[in-house]
C-alpha positions as CSV (number, residue, x, y, z in Angstrom):
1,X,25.8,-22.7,27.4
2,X,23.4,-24.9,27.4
3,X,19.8,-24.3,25.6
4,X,16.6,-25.8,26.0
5,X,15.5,-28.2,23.4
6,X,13.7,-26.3,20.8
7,X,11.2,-28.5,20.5
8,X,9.9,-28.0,24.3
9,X,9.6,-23.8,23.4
10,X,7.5,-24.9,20.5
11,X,5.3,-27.2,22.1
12,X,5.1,-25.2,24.4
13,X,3.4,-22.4,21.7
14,X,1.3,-25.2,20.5
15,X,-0.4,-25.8,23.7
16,X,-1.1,-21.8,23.9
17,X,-2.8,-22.0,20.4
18,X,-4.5,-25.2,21.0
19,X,-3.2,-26.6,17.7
20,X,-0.3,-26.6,15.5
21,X,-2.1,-25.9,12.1
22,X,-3.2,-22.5,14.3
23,X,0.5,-22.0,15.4
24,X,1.8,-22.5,12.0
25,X,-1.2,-20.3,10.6
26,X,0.2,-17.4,12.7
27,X,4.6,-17.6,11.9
28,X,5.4,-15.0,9.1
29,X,7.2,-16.2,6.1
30,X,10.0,-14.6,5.4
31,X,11.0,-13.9,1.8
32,X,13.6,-15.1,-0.3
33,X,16.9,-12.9,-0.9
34,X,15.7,-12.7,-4.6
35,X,12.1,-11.5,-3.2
36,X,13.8,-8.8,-1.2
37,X,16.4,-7.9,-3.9
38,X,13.2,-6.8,-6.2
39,X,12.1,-4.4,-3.2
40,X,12.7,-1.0,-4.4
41,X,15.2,0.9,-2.3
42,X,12.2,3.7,-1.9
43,X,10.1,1.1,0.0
44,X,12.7,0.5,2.5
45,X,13.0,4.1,3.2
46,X,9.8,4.5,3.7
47,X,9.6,2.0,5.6
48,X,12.1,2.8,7.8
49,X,10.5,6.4,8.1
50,X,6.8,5.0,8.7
51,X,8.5,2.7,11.9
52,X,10.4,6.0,13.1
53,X,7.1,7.2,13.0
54,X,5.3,5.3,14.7
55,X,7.8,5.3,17.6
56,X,5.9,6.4,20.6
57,X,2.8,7.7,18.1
58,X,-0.5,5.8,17.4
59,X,0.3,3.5,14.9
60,X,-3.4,4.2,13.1
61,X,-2.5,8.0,13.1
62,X,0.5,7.3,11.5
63,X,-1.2,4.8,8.7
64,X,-3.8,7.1,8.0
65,X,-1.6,9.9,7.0
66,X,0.5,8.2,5.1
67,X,-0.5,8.8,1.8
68,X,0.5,12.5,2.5
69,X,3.6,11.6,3.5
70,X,4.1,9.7,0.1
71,X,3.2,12.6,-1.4
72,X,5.0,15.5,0.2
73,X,8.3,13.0,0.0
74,X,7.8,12.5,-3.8
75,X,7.5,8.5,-3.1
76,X,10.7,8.6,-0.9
77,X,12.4,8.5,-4.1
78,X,16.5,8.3,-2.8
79,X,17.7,10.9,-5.5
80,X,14.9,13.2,-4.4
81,X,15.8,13.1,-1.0
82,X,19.0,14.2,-1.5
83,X,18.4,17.0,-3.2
84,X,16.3,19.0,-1.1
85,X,17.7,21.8,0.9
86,X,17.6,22.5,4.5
87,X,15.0,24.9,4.6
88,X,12.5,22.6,2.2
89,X,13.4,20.2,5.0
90,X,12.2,22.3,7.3
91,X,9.1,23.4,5.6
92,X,7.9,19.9,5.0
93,X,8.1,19.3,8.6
94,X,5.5,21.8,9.2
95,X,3.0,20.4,6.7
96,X,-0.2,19.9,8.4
97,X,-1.2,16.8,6.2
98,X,1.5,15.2,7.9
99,X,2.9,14.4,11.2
100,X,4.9,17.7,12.6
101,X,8.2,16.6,13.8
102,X,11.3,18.1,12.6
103,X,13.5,15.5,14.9
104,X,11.8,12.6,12.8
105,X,11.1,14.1,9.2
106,X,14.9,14.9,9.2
107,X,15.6,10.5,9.7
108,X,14.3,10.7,6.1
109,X,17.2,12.9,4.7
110,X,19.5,10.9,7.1
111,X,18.6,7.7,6.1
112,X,18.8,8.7,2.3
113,X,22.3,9.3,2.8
114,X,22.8,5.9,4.5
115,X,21.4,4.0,2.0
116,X,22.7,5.6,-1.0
117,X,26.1,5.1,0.6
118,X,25.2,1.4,0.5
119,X,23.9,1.7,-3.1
120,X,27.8,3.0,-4.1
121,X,29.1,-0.2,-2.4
122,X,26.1,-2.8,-3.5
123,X,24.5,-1.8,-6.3
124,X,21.3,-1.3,-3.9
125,X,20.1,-1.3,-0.4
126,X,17.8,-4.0,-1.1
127,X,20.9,-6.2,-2.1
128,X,22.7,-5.1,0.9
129,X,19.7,-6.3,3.0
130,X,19.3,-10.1,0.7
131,X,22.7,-10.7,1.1
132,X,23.5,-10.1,5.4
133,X,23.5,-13.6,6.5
134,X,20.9,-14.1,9.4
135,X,22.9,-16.0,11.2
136,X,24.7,-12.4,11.6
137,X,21.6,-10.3,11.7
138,X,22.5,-8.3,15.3
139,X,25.7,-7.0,12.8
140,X,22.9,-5.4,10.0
141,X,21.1,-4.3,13.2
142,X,23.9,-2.4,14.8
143,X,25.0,-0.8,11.3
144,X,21.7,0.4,10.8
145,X,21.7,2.0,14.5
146,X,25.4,3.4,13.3
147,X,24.7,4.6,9.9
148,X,21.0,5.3,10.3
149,X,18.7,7.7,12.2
150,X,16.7,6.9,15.0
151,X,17.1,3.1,13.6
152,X,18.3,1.4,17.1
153,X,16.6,-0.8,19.5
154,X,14.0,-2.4,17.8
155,X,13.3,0.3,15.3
156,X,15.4,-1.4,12.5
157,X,15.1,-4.7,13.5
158,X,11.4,-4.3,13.3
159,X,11.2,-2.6,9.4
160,X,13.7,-6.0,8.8
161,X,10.9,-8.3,9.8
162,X,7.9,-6.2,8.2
163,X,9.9,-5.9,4.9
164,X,10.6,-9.9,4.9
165,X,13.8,-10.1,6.2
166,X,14.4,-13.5,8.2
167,X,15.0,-11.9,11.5
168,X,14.6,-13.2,15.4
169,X,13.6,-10.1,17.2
170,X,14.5,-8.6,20.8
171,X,10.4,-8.3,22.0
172,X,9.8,-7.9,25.8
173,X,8.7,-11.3,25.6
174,X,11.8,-12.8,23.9
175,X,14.3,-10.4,25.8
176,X,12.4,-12.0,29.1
177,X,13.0,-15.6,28.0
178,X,16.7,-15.2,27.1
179,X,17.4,-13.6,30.4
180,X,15.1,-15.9,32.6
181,X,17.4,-18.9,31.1
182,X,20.8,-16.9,31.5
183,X,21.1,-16.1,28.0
184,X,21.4,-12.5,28.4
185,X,23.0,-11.3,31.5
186,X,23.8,-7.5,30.4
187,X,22.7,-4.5,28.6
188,X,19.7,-5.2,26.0
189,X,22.2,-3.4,23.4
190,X,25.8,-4.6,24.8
191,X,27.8,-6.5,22.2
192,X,27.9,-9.3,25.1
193,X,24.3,-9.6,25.2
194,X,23.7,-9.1,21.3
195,X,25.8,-11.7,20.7
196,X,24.5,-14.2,23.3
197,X,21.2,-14.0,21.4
198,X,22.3,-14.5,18.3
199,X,24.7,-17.7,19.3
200,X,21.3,-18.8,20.8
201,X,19.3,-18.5,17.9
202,X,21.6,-19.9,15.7
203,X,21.8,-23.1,17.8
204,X,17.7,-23.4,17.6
205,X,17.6,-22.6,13.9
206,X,20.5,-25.4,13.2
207,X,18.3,-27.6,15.4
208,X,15.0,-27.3,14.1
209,X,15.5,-26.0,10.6
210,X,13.2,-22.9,11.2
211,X,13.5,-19.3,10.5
212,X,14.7,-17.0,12.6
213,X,11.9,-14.9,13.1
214,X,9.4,-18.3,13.6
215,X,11.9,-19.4,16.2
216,X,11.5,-15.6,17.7
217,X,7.8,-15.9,17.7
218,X,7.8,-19.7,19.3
219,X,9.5,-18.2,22.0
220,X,7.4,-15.4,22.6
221,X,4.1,-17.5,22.2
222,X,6.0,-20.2,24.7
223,X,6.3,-17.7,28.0
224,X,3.1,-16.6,30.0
């Protein structure tokens, strides 16, 4: 396979922002394993939860109830999470102060389970998360679509990148680019395509020394 050069994509996103210092102003920093290791495992679940959430929801309704949701889920404190029964399940999902959606409030007992699974095996989610190399990420996506709820497509990769996580991500405008140069050729979700994009990535980040998820945005400020 050949790739185009990196540097044309991101010259590319310079001419679209008029400058670099205002391309380079707008990449996200992703943090440092140690930086995510200090992440409480209760912030990734509720991050994961608030990005369920706000799948196919206004994203301001969702913020602006989300103190309540802290609340009713005691902090989305792991332990907590596991202890609560069915029917309390059930009962929280008809709060009024939050969101009503049994489907979705019942990702947050689900996902508890996943992660304190991890926590047997790592000591902590958040180490789970430090540790995944990136130039393996579409591997920590797929588990969390396995061994999570309602955390495929871009729903986990998404909570990655808002958490810090050094992630490229499958955006209409990426997933365009990588299938208008051949990159991907099947399924968004298909091992064969996955794995195209993440060969592809890692070729631009060994080439240009950037992180994955500035490469990601490059490309998606590059296209029209």
């Amino acid at each position: 396979m050949t790739y185009e050069p990196f540097d044309h994509i991101y010259q590319r996103a310079v001419t679209r922002f008029q400058s670099e210092s205002l391309l380079q102003a707008s990449l996200a920093t992703p943090k440092t394993p140690q930086q995510l290791q200090d992440i409480g495992d209760d912030r990734w679940l509720a991050a994961f939860t608030q990005k369920v959430f706000q799948s196919g929801m206004n994203w301001q309704v969702v913020r602006n109830k989300w103190p309540n949701f802290e609340t009713t889920f005691f902090g989305f404190d792991i332990e907590k999470m596991l202890l609560i029964h069915d029917e309390m399940w059930e009962e929280k999902a008809k709060d009024p102060s939050i969101i009503r959606h049994l489907g979705k409030v019942m990702t947050i007992r689900d996902n508890a389970i996943m992660m304190s699974e991890v926590q047997a095996k790592h000591g902590s989610f958040a180490n789970f998360v430090a540790n995944f190399p990136s130039d393996n990420i579409i591997e920590l996506w797929q588990y969390l679509k396995k061994h999570g709820a309602r955390l495929g497509g871009n729903t986990g990769a998404y909570t990655l990148r808002i958490m810090g996580k050094d992630t490229f991500l499958l955006s209409k405008d990426v997933e365009g680019y990588l299938r208008h140069h051949g990159i991907m050729t099947t399924g968004r979700d298909t091992q064969t395509a996955l794995k195209a994009a993440q060969q592809a990535f890692n070729h631009w980040h060994k080439q240009s020394g950037l992180p994955y998820c500035q490469i990601s945005q490059c490309i998606a400020y590059s296209v029209n």
